[in-house]
C-alpha angles and dihedrals in degrees: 000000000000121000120246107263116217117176130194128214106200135189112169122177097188100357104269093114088041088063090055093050097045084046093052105041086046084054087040093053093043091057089057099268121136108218141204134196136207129171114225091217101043096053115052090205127055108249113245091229105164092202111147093238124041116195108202104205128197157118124252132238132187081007084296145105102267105268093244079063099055089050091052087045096050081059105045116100128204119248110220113297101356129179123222131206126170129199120182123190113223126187131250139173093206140310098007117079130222123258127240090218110182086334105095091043101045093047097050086039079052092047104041082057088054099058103268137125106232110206106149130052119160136144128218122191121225121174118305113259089187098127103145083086112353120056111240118246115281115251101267091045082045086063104047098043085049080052098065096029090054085051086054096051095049095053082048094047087049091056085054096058093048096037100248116185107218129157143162123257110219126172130241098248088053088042095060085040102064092042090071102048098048085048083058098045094042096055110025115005096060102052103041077048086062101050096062090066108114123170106220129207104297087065095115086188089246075147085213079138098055083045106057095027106130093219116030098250099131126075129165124242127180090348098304134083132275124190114207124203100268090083106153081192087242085152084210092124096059102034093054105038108124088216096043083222097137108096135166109247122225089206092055093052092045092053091048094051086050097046086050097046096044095075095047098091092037087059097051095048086055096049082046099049104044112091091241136125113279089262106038076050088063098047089047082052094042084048104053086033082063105036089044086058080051105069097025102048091059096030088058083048090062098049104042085045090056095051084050087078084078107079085214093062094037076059097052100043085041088074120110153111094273081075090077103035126103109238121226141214128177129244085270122042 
């Protein structure tokens, strides 16, 4: 007789989703499955793995699936009568949990039109790892919040085993909500977040960030860091650097908001001034606004990257609340 398949499909910024994923495929093998793992960010093309239950891992971002998880998805094709299940990690400083925002429906919308049968959505909370902006938990507040997830993960883990159906009910209104904001994040708020990243004096170029970055984004020039604009906001780089040298500049995100908001009157002069309808004015105005950002906002990342060279400067851009953050990474990075 031929032992139940399940397969899981992992992305892990930190490690909080790995240790999910580890909890789930140990409960899964004790219940007779053979299992297999692939990492979304380590195989550029999804494995044909023609296991019975697939079990799609990560963490979300912008209230969203990461946007290299929506690309493996969009590949993956469903063996004959597979099952689906999702988990996504949120974030969370202490009693109130994280929200799935648009994740959990995009991505069973994403896998019914691959093929699969979806019957199983649900969301579990580990520490934020948000430290861009946010300091992580301190180490007492980190357990206990790994203790309830972990007990999470294990009911969830359970339903999987019996093939549970669960999902989570969400309105309409919230629905459309989220959406925009994941569209923002997704296009435009990834990747402005990632270039404020700046590594400051204590970078010693070990290059363990370009080397474990998801997506690429980092390369090393002249012995230091340099994010480029394809960030999916992992926050792996500056959670796992040895030196904790990585920090988010002020400067960086103060430029960014001047070189945005510079086009913004120009634009509507031009929507005012073209002898147009009144709606075809304001997408002539929406038009040169964006392609305006286009051309400043990289235009404003050249320049302050260059002035970077100079270690005065590098001080001075380095400066931000990320200094004084604790950094975090999960059980199982």
């Amino acid at each position: 007789m031929s032992r139940l398949r399940a397969h899981l499909h992992l992305f892990s910024g930190t490690g909080n989703t790995a240790r999910a994923a580890s909890m789930i495929r140990e409960r899964l093998e004790l219940a007779g499955y053979e299992t297999g793992l692939t990492r979304m960010d380590q195989k550029p093309l999804p494995c044909e793995d023609s296991a019975s239950l697939h079990v799609v891992l990560f963490p979300m971002y912008g209230f969203d699936a990461p946007t290299l998880v929506h690309r493996y998805l969009h590949k993956l094709a469903a063996p004959p009568g597979a099952r689906a299940a999702i988990l996504a990690v949120g974030g969370t400083e202490g009693e109130i949990p994280g929200n799935e925002g648009i994740s959990l429906y995009r991505t069973s919308k994403l896998l019914r039109k691959r093929g699969f049968t979806v019957f199983h959505a649900s969301l579990v909370s580990y520490p934020n790892n948000w430290v861009q902006f946010v300091s992580a938990p301190d180490e007492q507040s980190n357990a206990r919040i790994c203790r309830k997830a972990d007990a999470e993960v294990e009911r969830i883990a359970d339903q999987l085993v019996k093939g549970t159906v669960s999902f989570k009910k969400q309105s309409g209104a919230m629905r459309l909500l989220f959406s925009f904001i994941s569209f923002g994040y997704r296009h435009v708020g990834r990747r402005m977040l990632g270039k404020l990243f700046v590594a400051d004096s204590r970078c010693n170029g070990c290059s363990r960030c370009a080397r474990t970055c998801p997506m690429g984004t980092i390369s090393m020039k002249k012995g230091v860091p340099s994010w480029n604009w394809s960030c999916a906001g992992c926050q792996r780089c500056i959670n796992t650097c040895p030196r904790e040298a990585i920090q988010s500049s002020t400067a960086k995100l103060l430029l960014q908001g001047i070189a945005s908001l510079l086009p913004i009157w120009p634009a509507i002069w031009l929507g005012s001034a073209l002898p147009l309808p009144s709606w075809a004015a304001w997408i002539a105005a929406l038009a040169g606004y964006s392609i305006a950002c286009l051309v400043l906002l990289p235009l404003t990342s050249r320049l302050v990257e260059a002035a970077e060279a100079r270690p005065a400067v590098r001080r001075f851009v380095a400066r931000g609340p990320s200094v004084r953050h604790r950094r975090y990474r999960g059980p199982s990075a």
